[in-house]
VEXDREN-2710 file (C-alpha; in Angstrom, 1 decimal):
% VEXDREN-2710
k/r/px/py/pz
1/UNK/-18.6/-13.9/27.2
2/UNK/-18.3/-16.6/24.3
3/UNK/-21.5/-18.7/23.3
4/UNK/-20.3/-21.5/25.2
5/UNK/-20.4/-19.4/28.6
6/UNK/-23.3/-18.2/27.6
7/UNK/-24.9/-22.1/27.3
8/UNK/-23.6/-23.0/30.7
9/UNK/-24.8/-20.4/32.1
10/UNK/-28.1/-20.7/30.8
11/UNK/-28.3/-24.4/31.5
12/UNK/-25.3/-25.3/34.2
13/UNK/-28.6/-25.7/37.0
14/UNK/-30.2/-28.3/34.9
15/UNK/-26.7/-30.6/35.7
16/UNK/-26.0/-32.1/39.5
17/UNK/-22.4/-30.6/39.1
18/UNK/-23.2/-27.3/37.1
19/UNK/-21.9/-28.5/34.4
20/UNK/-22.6/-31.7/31.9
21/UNK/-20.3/-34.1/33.6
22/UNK/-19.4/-36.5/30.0
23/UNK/-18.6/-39.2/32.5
24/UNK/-22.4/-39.4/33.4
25/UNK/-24.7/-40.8/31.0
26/UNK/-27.7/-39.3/32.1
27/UNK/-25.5/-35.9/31.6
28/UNK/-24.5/-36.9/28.2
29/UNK/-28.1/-38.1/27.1
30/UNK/-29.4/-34.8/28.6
31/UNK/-26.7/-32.6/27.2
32/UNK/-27.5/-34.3/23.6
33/UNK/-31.3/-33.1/23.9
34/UNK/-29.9/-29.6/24.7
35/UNK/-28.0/-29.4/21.4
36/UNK/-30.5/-30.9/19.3
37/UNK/-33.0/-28.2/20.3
38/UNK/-30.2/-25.4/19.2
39/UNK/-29.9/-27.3/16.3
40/UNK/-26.5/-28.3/16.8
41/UNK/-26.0/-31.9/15.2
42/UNK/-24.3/-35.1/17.5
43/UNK/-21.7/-35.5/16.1
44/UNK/-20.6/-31.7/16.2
45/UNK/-17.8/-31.4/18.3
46/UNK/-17.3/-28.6/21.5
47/UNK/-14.5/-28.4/23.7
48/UNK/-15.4/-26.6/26.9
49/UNK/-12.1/-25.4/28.7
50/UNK/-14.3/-23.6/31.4
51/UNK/-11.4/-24.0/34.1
52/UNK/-8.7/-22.4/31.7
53/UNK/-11.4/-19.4/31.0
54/UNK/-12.0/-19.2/35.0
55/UNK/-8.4/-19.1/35.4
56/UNK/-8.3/-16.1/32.8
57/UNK/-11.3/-13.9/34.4
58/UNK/-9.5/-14.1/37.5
59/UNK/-6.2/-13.0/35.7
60/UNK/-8.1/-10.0/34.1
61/UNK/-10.0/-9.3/37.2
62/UNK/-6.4/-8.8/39.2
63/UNK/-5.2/-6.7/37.0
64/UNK/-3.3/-8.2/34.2
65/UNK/-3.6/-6.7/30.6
66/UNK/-6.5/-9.4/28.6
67/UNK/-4.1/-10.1/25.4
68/UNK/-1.3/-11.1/27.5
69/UNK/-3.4/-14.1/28.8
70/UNK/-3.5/-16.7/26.1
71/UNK/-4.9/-20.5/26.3
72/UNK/-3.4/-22.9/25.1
73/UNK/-5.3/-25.8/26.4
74/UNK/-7.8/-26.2/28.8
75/UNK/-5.5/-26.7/31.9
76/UNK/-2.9/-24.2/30.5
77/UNK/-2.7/-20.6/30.6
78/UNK/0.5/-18.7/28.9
79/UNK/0.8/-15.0/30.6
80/UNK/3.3/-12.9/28.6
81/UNK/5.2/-10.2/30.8
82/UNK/9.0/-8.2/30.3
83/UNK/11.5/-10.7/30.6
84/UNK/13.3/-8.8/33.4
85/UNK/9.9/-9.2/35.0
86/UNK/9.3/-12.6/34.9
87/UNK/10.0/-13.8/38.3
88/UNK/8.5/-10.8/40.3
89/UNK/4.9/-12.2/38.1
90/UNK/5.3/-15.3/39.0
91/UNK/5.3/-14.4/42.9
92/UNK/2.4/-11.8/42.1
93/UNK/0.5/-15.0/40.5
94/UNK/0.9/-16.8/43.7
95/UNK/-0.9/-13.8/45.5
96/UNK/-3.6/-13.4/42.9
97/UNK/-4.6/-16.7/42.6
98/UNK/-5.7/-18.0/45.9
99/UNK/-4.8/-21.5/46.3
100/UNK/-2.1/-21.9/43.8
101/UNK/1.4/-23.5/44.6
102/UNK/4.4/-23.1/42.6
103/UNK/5.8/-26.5/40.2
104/UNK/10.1/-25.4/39.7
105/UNK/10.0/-28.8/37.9
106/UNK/6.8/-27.9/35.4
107/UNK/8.0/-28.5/31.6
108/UNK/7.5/-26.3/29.0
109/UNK/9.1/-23.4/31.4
110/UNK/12.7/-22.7/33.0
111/UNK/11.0/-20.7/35.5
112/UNK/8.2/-23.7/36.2
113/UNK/4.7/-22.8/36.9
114/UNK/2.2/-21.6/39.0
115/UNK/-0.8/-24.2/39.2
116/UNK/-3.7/-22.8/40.3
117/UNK/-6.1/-24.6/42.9
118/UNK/-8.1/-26.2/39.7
119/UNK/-4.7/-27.7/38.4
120/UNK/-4.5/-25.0/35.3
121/UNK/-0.9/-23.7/35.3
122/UNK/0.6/-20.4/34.4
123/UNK/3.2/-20.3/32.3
124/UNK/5.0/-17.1/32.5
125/UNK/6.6/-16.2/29.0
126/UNK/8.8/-13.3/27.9
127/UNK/6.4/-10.7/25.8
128/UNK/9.4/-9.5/23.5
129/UNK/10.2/-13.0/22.4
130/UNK/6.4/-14.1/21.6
131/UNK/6.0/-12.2/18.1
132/UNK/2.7/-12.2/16.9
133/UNK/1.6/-14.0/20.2
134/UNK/1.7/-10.1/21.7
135/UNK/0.7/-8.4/19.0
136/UNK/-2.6/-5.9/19.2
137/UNK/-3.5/-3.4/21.7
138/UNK/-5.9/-3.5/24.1
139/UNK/-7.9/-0.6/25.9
140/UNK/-4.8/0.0/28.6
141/UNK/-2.2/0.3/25.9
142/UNK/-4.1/2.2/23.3
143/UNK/-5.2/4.8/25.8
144/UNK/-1.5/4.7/27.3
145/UNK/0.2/5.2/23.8
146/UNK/-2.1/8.0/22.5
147/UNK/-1.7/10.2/26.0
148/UNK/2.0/10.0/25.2
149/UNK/2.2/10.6/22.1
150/UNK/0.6/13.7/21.7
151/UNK/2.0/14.8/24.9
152/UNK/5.7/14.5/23.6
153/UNK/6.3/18.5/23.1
154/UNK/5.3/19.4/26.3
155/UNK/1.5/18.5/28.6
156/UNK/-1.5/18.5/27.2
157/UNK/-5.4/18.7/28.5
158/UNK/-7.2/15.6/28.2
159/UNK/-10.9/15.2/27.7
160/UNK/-12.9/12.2/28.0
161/UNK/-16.0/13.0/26.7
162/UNK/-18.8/10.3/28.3
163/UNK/-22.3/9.6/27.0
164/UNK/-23.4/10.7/30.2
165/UNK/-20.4/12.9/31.6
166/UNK/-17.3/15.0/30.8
167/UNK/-14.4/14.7/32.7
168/UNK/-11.1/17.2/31.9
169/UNK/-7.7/17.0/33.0
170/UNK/-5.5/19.7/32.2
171/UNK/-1.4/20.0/31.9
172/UNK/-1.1/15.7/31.2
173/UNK/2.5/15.1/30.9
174/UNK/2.2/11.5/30.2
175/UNK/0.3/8.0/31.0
176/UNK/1.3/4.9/32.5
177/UNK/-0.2/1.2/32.7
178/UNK/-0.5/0.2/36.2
179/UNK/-3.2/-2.7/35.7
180/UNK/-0.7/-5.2/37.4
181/UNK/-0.4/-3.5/41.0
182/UNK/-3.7/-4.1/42.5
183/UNK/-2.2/-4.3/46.0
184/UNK/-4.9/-3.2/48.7
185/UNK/-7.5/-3.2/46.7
186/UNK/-6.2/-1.0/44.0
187/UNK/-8.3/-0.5/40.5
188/UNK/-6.7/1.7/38.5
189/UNK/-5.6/0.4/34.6
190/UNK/-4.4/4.0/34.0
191/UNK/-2.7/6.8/35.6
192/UNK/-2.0/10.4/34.2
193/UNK/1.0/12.4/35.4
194/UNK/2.1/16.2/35.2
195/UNK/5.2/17.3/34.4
196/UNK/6.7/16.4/37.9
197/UNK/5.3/12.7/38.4
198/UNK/2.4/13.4/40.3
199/UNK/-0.5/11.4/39.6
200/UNK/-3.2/13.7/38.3
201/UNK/-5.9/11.2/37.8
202/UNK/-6.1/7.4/38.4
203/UNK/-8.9/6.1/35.7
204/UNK/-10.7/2.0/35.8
205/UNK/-11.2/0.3/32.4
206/UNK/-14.0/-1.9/31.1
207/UNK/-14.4/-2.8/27.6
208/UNK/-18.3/-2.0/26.6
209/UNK/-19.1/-5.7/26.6
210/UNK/-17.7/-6.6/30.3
211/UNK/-20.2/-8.3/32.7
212/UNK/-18.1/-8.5/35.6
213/UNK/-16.7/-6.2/38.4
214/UNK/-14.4/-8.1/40.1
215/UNK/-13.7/-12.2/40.7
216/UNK/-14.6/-11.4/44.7
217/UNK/-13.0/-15.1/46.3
218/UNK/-10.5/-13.0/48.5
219/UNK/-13.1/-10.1/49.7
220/UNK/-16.1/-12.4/49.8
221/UNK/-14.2/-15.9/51.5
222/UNK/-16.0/-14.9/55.0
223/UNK/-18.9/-14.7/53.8
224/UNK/-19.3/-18.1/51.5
225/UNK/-18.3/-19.7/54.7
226/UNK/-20.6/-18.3/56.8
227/UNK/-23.9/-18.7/54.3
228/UNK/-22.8/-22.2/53.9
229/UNK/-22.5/-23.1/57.1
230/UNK/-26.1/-21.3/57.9
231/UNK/-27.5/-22.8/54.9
232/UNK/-26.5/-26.4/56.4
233/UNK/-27.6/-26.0/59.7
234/UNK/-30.5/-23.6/59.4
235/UNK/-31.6/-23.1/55.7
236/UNK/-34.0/-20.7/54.4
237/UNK/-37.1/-21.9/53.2
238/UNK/-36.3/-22.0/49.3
239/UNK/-32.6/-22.4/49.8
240/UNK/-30.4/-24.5/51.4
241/UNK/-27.4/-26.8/50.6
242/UNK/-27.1/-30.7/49.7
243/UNK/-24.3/-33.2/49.8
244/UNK/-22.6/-34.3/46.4
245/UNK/-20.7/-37.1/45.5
246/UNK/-17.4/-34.8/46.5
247/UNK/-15.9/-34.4/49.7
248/UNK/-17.0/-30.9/51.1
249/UNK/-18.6/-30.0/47.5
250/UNK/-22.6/-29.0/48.1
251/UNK/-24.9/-27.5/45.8
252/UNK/-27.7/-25.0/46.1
253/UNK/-31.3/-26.5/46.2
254/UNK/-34.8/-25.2/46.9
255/UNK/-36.2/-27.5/49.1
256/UNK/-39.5/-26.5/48.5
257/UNK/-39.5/-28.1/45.3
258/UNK/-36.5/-30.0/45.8
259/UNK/-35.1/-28.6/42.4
260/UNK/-31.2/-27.6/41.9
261/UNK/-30.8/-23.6/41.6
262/UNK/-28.3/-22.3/39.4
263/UNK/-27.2/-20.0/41.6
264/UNK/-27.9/-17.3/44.1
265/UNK/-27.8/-13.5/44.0
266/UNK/-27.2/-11.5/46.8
267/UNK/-28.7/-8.2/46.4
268/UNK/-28.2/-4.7/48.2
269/UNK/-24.6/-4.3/49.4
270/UNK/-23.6/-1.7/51.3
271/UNK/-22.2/1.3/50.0
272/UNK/-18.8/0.7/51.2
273/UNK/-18.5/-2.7/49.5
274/UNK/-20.0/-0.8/46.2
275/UNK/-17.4/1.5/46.8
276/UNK/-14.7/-0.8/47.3
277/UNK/-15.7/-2.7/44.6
278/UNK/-16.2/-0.3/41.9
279/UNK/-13.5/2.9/42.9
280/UNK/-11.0/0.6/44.6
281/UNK/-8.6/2.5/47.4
282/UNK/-6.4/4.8/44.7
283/UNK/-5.7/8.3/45.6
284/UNK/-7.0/10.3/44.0
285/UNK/-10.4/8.3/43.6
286/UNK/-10.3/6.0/40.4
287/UNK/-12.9/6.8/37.4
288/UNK/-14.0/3.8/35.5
289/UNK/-14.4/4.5/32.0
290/UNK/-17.1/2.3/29.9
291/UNK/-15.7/1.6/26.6
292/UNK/-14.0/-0.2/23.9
293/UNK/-11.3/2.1/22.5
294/UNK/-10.9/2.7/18.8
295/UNK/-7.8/5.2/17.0
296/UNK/-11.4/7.0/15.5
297/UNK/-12.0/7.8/19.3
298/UNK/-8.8/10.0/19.7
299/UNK/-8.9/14.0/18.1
300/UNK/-6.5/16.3/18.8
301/UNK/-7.2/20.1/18.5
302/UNK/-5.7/23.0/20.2
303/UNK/-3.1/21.3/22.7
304/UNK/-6.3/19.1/24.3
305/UNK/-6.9/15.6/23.1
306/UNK/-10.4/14.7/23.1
307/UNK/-11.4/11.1/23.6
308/UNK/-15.0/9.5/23.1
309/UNK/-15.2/7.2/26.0
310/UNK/-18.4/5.7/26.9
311/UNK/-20.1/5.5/30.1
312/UNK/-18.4/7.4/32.8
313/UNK/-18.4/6.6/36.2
314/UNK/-16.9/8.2/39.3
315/UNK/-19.6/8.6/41.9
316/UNK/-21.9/5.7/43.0
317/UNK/-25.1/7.5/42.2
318/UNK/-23.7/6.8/38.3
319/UNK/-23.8/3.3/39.1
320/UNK/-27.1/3.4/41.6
321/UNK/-30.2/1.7/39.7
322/UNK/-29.0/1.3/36.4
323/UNK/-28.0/-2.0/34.8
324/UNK/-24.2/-1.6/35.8
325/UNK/-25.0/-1.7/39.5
326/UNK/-23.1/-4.3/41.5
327/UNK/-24.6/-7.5/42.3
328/UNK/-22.9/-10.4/43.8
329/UNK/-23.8/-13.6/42.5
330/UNK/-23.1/-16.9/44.0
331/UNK/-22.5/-19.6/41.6
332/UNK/-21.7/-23.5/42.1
333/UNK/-17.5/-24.3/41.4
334/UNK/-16.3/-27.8/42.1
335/UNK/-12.9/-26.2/42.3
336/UNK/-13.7/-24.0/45.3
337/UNK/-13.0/-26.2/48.0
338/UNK/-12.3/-23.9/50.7
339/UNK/-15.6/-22.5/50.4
340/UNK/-18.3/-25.6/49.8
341/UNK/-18.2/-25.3/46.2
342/UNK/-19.6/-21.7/46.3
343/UNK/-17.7/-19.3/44.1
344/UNK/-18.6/-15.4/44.9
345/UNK/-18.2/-13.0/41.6
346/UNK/-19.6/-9.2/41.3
347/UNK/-21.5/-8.7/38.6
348/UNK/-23.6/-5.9/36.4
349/UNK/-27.1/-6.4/37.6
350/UNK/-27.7/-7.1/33.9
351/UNK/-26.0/-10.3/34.4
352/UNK/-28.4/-11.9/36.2
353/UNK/-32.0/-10.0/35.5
354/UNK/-33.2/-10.4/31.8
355/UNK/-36.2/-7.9/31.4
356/UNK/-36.6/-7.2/35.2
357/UNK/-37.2/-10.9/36.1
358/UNK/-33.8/-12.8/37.8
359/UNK/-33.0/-15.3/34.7
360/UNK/-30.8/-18.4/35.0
361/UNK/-32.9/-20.5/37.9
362/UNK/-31.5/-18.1/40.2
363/UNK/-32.7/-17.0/43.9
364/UNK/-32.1/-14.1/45.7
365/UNK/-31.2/-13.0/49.3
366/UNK/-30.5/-9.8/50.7
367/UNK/-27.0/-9.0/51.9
368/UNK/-28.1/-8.7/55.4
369/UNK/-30.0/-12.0/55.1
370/UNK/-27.2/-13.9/53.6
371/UNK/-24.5/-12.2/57.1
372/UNK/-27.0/-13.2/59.8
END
C-alpha cells in the first residue's frame, strides 16, 4: 500500500464521499488543513488515481501476475499477456471484473477494451512486444524459473523452509504458473508436477507486505445487499445508512453521534468462508506461502533445493488469532452501485486494528449480526 492509500484510508471518513471530492470547497479547504499538518506545502501537487489502483487490486486478487498490470493513467490499466492469448484475457477480464462491458471501438487497442463498472479500461497488450514494460520477475515467476531450472536433469525434492513451518516435496519434476485460472474459487499461483504431470502440490503466494486476501464483491454481493437493506430499514444502534447526493449511493453513519464511519468490519466468519477464502477449492489443498522472494532465498545441495519462504500457512489454526486472520471489512465505494456504495474486501486483521484497538473510525459487527 503506497502513502497515498495509506492517507485515504486514514482520513477517507472525515469526507461525505470517502474521499476529498476537489469539486467541493469545504473538501478542498479541509483537505488543505490535512496536508499542512503533514507538512506537505499547497502548492505541492498529488494525483490520486484510486479507481485505476482499485481496478489493479482486483486484477491481482483474480489472479493475474502484479507486474503485468501497469497504469498508465487514472482511468487506464495496460494488462500484458502472450499474444496468442490475448482474446481468451479479454473474455476472462469480463468475468473477473463484475460489471465491466466490452468497447470493440476503444482506441489505443485493435482488440478494444474492457471498461470496468468505474469507467477504467483494460487494455490488453502483447507481453513479448512490451520490452522493458515486462521486464522483472515477480514471486510467481522467480519461484516458477528456479523449480525448473534445477530440475532440468531429472526431479528434484523441494523444501520450503518457513519461519514457523517446513514443508517438503520430493521427486519435483517441474513448476507451472497458474495465477490466471481462478475458476471456482481456485487459489493456487503455483503448482509442482512429477515426472508424469500430476500435480504434487498446489502452493498460494503473498508478497510479505500484502494486506489483503481477496477483493470479496462476487462471494460477498448477498450479503452487502442484505446489511444494506437491514441497515435502512432497521439499523443498529451505532450504525445505519444515510442518503447521498447519488442515486442509490449511502454511507455508513453512527447515529448516536451522527458522525460518518469510515467503514465497518465484520468480524468472526465461519470456518468455511476462512477456508474458502484463504485455501481456495484446489486439490490437493493449496499452501500459502508468506514472502517476498529473493535469488539469496534459493540453495541447492544434494538433489533438494532449499527455499527460505516466510510464513507458511496450510491449516487454519496457522492463521487463527494471529495478525493474518481474515477479516472482512466494509468500506464506502461510489462505484459499487449494485451494492449501495458498500464494497466488501478480506483483509489481515492487522489491517484494521493498530495495537488491539480498531483504527480508521471503524465499527464492528459480528458475522452473524451483519446475516440476520
Amino acid at each position: 500500500m503506497n502513502v497515498f492509500d495509506k492517507f485515504l484510508n486514514k482520513f477517507s471518513y472525515k469526507f461525505e464521499k470517502g474521499y476529498p471530492d476537489m469539486n467541493n470547497d469545504q473538501d478542498v479547504l479541509f483537505f488543505q488543513s490535512l496536508l499542512e499538518s503533514l507538512d506537505i506545502e499547497l502548492y505541492q501537487t498529488i494525483l490520486i488515481n484510486e479507481s485505476a489502483e482499485d481496478i489493479k487490486n482486483e486484477l491481482i486478487d483474480a489472479g493475474y501476475a502484479p507486474e503485468d498490470i501497469i497504469i498508465k493513467s487514472g482511468k487506464q490499466i495496460r494488462l500484458l499477456t502472450k499474444g496468442s492469448e490475448r482474446k481468451s484475457t479479454m473474455d476472462k477480464l469480463l468475468k473477473d471484473l463484475e460489471g465491466s462491458r466490452y468497447d470493440m471501438n476503444f482506441k489505443g487497442s485493435s482488440l478494444g477494451a474492457i471498461i470496468a463498472d468505474d469507467g477504467t479500461a483494460v487494455i490488453v497488450k502483447p507481453k513479448e512486444r512490451q520490452g522493458g514494460l515486462s521486464a522483472g520477475l515477480d514471486n510467481e515467476q522467480m519461484l516458477v524459473d528456479s523449480i525448473n531450472e534445477y530440475a532440468q536433469d531429472g526431479p528434484i525434492n523441494v523444501v520450503f523452509r518457513g519461519t514457523n513451518k517446513t514443508l517438503i516435496y520430493n521427486k519435483v519434476a517441474s513448476a507451472k504458473g497458474v495465477g490466471t485460472d481462478t475458476a471456482g474459487g481456485k487459489k493456487a499461483d503455483v503448482q509442482l508436477l512429477d515426472d508424469s504431470g500430476s500435480v504434487i502440490a498446489n502452493i498460494s503466494l503473498k508478497k510479505a507486505n500484502a494486506e489483503m486476501w481477496e477483493s470479496a464483491d462476487r462471494r460477498y454481493k448477498q450479503l452487502m445487499l442484505k446489511l444494506s437493506k437491514k441497515l435502512l430499514d432497521s439499523p443498529f444502534p451505532n450504525v445505519a445508512l444515510k442518503e447521498t447526493d447519488k442515486k442509490d449511493i449511502y454511507r455508513l453513519y453512527n447515529p448516536q453521534t451522527n458522525t460518518d464511519l469510515g467503514g465497518l468490519v465484520i468480524t468472526d466468519l465461519p470456518d468455511n468462508e476462512n477456508e474458502s477464502i484463504v485455501f481456495g477449492t484446489d486439490n490437493p489443498k493449496t499452501v500459502v506461502i508468506k514472502h517476498t522472494f529473493s535469488s539469496e532465498d534459493f540453495t541447492f545441495t544434494r538433489n533438494t533445493l532449499n527455499i527460505k519462504s516466510g510464513t507458511i500457512f496450510s491449516e487454519l489454526s496457522d492463521i487463527e488469532g494471529t495478525q493474518y486472520e481474515p477479516i472482512l471489512v466494509v468500506r464506502h465505494d461510489v462505484t459499487r452501485t449494485a451494492t449501495n456504495g458498500l464494497r466488501p474486501i478480506v483483509y489481515n486483521s492487522s489491517h484494521a486494528y493498530k495495537d488491539g484497538k480498531l483504527a480508521g473510525g471503524r465499527t464492528e459487527l459480528t458475522y452473524d449480526e451483519a446475516i440476520k
